[in-house]
N, C-alpha and C positions, 0 to 999 in steps of 0.2 A: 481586422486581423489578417496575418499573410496565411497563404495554403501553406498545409504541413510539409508540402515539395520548398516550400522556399525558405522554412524553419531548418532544413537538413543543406541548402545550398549556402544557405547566406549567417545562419549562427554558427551550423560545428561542419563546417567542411572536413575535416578529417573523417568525419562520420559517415558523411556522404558517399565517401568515395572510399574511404583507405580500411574500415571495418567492416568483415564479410557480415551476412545475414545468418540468423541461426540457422543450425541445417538441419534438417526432416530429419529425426531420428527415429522415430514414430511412436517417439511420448510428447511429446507439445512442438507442433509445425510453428511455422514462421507465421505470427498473427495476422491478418489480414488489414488490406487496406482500403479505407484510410481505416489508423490508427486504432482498435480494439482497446475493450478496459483491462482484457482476460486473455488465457492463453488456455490451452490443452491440460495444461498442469493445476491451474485454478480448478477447473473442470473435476481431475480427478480428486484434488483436495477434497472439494464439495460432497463428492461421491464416496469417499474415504473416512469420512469424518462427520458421527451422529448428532454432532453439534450445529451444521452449516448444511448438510444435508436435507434437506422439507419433506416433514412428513406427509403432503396432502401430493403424490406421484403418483400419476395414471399412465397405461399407456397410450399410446396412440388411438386403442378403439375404445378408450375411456374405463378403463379396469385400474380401479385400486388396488398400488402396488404399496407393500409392508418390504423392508428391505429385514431381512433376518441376520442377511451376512454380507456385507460390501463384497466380500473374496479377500483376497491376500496380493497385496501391491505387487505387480510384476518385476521384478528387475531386468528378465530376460526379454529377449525377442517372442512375438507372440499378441494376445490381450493384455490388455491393461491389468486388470482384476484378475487371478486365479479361484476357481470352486467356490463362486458365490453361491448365496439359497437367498430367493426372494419366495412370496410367499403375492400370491395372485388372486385378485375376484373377491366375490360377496365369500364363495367356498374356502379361499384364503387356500387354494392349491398350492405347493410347493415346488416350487422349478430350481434346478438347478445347474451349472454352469459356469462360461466364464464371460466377462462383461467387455464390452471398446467404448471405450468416450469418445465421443471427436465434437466437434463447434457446431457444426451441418450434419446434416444425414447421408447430403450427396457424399460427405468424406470418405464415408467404406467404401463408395467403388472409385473414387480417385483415389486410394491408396490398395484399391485392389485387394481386399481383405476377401473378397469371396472367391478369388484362386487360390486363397494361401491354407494348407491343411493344416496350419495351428491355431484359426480360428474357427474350428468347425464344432467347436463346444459351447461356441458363443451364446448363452440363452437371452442378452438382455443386448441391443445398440441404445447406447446414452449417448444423447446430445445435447447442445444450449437450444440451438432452434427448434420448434417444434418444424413437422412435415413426416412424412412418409416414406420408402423405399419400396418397390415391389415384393412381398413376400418370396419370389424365386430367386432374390439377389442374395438374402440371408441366410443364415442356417435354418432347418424345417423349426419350428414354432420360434422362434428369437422374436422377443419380446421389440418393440419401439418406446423410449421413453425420451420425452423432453423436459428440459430440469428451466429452462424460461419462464412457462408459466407461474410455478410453484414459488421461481425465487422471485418473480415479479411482482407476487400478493405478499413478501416476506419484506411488511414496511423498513425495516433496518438492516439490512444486507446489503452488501456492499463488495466487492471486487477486495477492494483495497482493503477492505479488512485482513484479507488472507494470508497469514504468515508463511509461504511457498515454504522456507529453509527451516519451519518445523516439523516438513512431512518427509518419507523415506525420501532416501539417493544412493542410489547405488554406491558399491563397493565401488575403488579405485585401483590401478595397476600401481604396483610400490618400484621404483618411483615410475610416475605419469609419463609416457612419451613427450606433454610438451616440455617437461622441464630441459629435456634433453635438447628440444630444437628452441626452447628460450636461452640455454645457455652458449648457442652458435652463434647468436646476434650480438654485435658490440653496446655496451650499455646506455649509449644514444637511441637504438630503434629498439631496444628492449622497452626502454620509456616511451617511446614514440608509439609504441604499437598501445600502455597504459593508456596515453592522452587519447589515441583513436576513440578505444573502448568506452572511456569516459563518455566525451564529446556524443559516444551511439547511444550511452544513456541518458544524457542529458536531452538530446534529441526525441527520444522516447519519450522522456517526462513530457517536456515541451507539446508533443500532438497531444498527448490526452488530456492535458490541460485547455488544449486550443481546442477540443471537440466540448469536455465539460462545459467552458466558457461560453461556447455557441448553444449550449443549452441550457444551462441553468445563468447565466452573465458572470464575469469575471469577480465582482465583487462577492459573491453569492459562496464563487469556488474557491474564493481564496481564503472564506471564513472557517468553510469546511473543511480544508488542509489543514488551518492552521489549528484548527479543535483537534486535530486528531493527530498534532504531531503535540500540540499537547497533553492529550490521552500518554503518550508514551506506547509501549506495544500494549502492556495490561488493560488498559482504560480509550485504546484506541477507538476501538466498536462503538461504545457508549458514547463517547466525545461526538464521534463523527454525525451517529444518529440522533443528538441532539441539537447539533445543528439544522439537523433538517427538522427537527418536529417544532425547533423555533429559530426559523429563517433569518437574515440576516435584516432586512425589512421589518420584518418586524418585530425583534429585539427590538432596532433603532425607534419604531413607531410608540412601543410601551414603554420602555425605559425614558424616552425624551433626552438621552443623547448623556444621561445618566448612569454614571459607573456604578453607584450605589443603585440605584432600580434594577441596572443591568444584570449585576451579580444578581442580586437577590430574583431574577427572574429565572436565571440560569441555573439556582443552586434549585427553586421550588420544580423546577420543571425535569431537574435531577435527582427529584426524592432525597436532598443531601441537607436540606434547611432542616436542622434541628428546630426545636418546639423550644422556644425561652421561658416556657410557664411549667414548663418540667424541673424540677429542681435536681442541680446539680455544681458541683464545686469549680465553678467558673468566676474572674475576677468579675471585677465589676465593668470594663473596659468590654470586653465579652459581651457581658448580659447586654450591653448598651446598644452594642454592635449588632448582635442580633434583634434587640428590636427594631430597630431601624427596618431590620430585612422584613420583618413579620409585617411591618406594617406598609412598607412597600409592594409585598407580594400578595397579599391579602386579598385588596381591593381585583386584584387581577387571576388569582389563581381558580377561579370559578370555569374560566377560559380553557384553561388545561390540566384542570385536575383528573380529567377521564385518560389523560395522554401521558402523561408523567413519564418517567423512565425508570423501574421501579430501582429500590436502593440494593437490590440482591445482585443487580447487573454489573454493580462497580466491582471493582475486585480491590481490596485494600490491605490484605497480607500480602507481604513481603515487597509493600512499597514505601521508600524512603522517605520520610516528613516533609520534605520541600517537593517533592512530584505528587503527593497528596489532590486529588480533585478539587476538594475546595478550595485549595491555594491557585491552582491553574483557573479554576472559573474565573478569578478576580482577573488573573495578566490578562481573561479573553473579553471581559468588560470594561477594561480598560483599552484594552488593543481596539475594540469596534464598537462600543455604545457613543463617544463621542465624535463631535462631527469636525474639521472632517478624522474618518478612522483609519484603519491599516490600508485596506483596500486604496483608497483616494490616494493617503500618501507611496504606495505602491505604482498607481498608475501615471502618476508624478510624474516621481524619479525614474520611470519609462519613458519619457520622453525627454529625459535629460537631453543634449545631444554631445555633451561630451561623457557622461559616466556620470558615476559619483565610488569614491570607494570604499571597501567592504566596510570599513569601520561606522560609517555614516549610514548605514543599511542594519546593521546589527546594533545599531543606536537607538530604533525602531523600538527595539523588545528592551531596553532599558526603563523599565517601569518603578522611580523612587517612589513616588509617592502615593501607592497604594493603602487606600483606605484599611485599618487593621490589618492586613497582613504585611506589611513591611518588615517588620520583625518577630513573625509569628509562624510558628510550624503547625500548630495547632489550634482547635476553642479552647484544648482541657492546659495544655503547656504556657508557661511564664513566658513575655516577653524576652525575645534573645537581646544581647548585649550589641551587638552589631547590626546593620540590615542584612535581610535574607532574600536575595533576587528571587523576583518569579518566575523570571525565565532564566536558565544561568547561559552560561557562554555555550557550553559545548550545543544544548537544546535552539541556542539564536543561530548558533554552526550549519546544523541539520537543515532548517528553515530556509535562510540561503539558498544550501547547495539543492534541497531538494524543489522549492517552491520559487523563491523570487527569484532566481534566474532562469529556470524554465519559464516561468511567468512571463518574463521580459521579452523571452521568444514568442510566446504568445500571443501576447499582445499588441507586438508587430515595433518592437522595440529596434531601433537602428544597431546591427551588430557591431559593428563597427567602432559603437561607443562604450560596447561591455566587452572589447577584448583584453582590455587589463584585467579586467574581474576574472573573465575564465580562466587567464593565467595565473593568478593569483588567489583561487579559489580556497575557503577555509577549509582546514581538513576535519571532515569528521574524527570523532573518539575511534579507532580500531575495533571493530568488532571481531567476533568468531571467525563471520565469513571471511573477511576482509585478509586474519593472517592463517584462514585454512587455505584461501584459494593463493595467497604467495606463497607459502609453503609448497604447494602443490607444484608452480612454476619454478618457484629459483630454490628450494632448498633449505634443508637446517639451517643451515650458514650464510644466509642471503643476509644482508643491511636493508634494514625499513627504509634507508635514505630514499631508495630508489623510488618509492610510494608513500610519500610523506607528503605530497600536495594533496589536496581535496579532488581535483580533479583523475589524479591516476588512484584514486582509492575508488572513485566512482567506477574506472575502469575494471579496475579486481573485478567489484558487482559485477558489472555487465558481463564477463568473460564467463563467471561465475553461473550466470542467468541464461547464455545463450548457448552455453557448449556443455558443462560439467551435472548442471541441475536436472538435465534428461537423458543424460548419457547410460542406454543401454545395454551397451556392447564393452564394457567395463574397459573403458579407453580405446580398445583395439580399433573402432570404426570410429574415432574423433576425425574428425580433420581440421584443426585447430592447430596442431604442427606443422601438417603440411602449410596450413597457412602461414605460419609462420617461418617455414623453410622459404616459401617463396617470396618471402618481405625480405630475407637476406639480402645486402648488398653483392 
């Protein structure tokens, strides 16, 4: 695989050079390099939220820590947390305060937090690493805590699980200063400045996959993406951590390169295999179907029935019939039980030396002939009249833009033969983000033309992620206009 230096010179040159770095705002610094899972902002998520948070938090001199009260997110200049209550010791003492995140410990005094008199309340420094600071450097008793170990025993935790754009963001100035210096550029480098953005997130995706790869192997990471872009956001987590608790290895080892084994290893291992000996008002096509599972899984569930994923984990209100888990198992037993799988034919078509294009790549996830679900939304629902994709276009869309083309960077793919692609990149469905952050820049009145490729919608995100998502000076201290005053011709 090339170094992440040569993924930024030689795939998105624009990125390289023409997209500044996010700037210190002093809610999430520029990640470190090489390449981070996580940012500042992950961090605070963690620390914000009883759900992703671990309860087994000690500090530094090994004192169980009870969090009573996160604080109250800061919007302003200052700590992260306002007027948290932890709760301290066997005596479960009650301290209180306000809390800093940062990655390292060395952070507070690179950011020089013990000159600054708004953090002199501070009873708690949270960081990802664990280490120590000098008690003189801190406020008098400020706690040390590091959140690494906890999440490190926390077998299905994940980075990537973290939905960043469902946690606070600050208020906004009406309307934003950059709209005003987007609207001095001619709509040539208005785009041009989109394709940078992109290309600096594409770039992004690209290293973290080139670090994954170099640690878990390429085929390994690209099961795990693809479970978890199948997960959709609700069933993300679960998807993902069932990948890991059954490897791609060994899927391939029990199933024998079998869709039907595969599923049915994948559906027992996700507590989702009904019981066929249960009666219930299912055809006969059904009953059939699942025995088959039963009897596939059987001989094998001995293996991981202590591991299972229990069925509380899924979340199944308010998800639509065809994004249903048990549907998606099937496209992910089809896509990697047989040989060769997704992986193989991905590392392929990386070595194309002229391309191949999108259509032929999103022809991948075209799965006719899946066993029982082809036309099936359900066990308890009548076969539908038409087929029903397991993967549909826009979710083969997502896959693409987020995974196989990163990929390609990764895996030391010749750029040169995937610049039609990035030109021609499929466009994600529009999300929230997507028309809150153009709104932001061009206006009620702006044309989607402008951001209608996949690649300037990537850029939205990115602009999104590196300027507006930590922004705590409610625009006034951006400097994302000025950057874009100074890209003016």
């Amino acid at each position: 695989m090339n170094a992440a230096s040569s993924i930024a010179a030689d795939w998105f040159p624009r990125a390289a050079g023409g997209q500044p770095q996010p700037y210190p705002c002093g809610v999430c610094e520029a990640p470190p390099l090489p390449a981070s899972a996580f940012t500042e902002r992950h961090l605070q998520c963690i620390w914000s939220d009883d759900r992703l948070r671990p309860q087994a938090l000690s500090t530094a001199t090994g004192e169980r820590i009870q969090v009573e009260h996160p604080g109250e997110w800061n919007a302003g200049p200052g700590p992260d947390f306002l007027n948290a209550a932890l709760r301290v010791g066997p005596e479960l003492r009650r301290i209180t305060g306000d809390v800093e995140i940062h990655i390292r410990p060395a952070d507070w005094q690179r950011h020089r937090h013990g000159d600054d008199p708004r953090y002199r309340r501070v009873c708690a420094h949270v960081s990802f690493h664990p280490g120590t600071l000098p008690a003189s450097e801190l406020p008098p008793g400020a706690l040390q805590i590091a959140l690494r170990p906890a999440l490190d025993a926390t077998p299905d935790f994940s980075f990537d699980n973290i939905d960043l754009m469902a946690y606070p963001v600050a208020a906004r100035a009406t309307p934003p200063p950059c709209r005003e210096a987007m609207s001095r550029l001619p709509p040539a480098r208005r785009g041009a400045v989109l394709d940078a953005a992109g290309e600096s997130r594409l770039r992004r995706r690209a290293e973290l996959l080139q670090s994954a790869m170099l640690d878990r192997g390429p085929a390994q990471v690209i099961y795990e993406e693809v479970m978890a872009a199948l997960g959709y956001r609700p069933n993300k987590a679960p998807f993902r951590r069932l990948a890991r608790l059954l490897p791609l290895d060994r899927l391939r080892e029990k199933s024998a390169g079998s869709p039907l084994r595969a599923y049915a290893l994948l559906m027992g291992c996700a507590s989702l295999l009904p019981d066929p000996s249960i009666r219930r008002a299912w055809d006969d096509e059904t009953k059939a179907f699942l025995r088959r599972c039963w009897d596939a899984w059987w001989p094998l569930s001995g293996e991981f029935l202590a591991r299972r994923i229990p069925r509380a984990d899924w979340t199944m209100a308010g998800i639509r019939p065809a994004n249903r888990p048990e549907r998606r198992l099937m496209a992910a037993a089809l896509l990697f039980a047989p040989a060769p799988s997704l992986p193989e034919h991905i590392a392929a078509i990386a070595r194309h030396p002229s391309g191949v294009p999108a259509d032929q790549l999103l022809a991948l996830f075209d799965l006719p002939d899946a066993p029982y679900w082809s036309n099936r939304l359900s066990f308890s629902s009548a076969p539908a009249k038409d087929p029903v994709a397991l993967v549909g276009i826009s979710r083969a869309h997502a896959i693409l833009v987020n995974l196989i083309l990163p990929a390609f960077a990764a895996m030391g793919a010749p750029p040169e033969a995937w610049k039609s692609l990035l030109g021609d990149l499929p466009a994600e469905e529009p999300n929230d983000l997507i028309k809150q952050t153009a709104l932001r820049l061009f206006g009620q009145d702006h044309t989607p033309r402008l951001y209608r490729s996949g690649l300037r919608r990537q850029g939205l995100l990115q602009i999104h992620h590196d300027y507006c998502l930590g922004d705590r000076s409610l625009c006034a201290a951006c400097p994302f206009p000025k950057t874009l005053e100074a890209s003016a011709p």
